[in-house]
C-alpha positions, 0 to 999 in steps of 0.5 A: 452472090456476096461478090455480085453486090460488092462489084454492083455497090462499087460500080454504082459508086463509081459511075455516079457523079458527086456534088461536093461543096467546095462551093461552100468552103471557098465562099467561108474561106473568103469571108474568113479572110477578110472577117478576122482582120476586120475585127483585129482592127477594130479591136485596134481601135477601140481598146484604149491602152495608151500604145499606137497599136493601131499604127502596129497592127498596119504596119504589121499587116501591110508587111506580112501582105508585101511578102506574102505577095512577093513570095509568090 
């Protein structure tokens, strides 16, 4: 009986189709990738410390997407 319901509770799971949310993960991923250098720049901007982190935090970007974009 025991190897009734677990060939039972195994088939039912097999057979079952599963709804995921990958759609979910790809959508805050995105926003993620575009909120968190958003915000690094913006801190560039309002933090007054007397340094060109501004002109840093560009140059620094534009390199890591040039390799990043030539790596693949």
């Amino acid at each position: 009986m025991k190897h009734f319901l677990l060939i039972f509770l195994v088939s039912a799971f097999m057979f079952t189709p599963v709804r995921s949310q990958h759609k979910g993960v790809e959508i805050s991923g995105d926003v993620l990738s575009l909120a968190l250098p958003a915000a690094a720049f913006t801190s560039t901007i309002t933090w007054k410390d007397g340094e060109k982190s501004t002109l840093r935090f560009i140059g620094a970007m534009g390199m890591s997407v040039a390799i990043t974009y030539s790596l693949k």
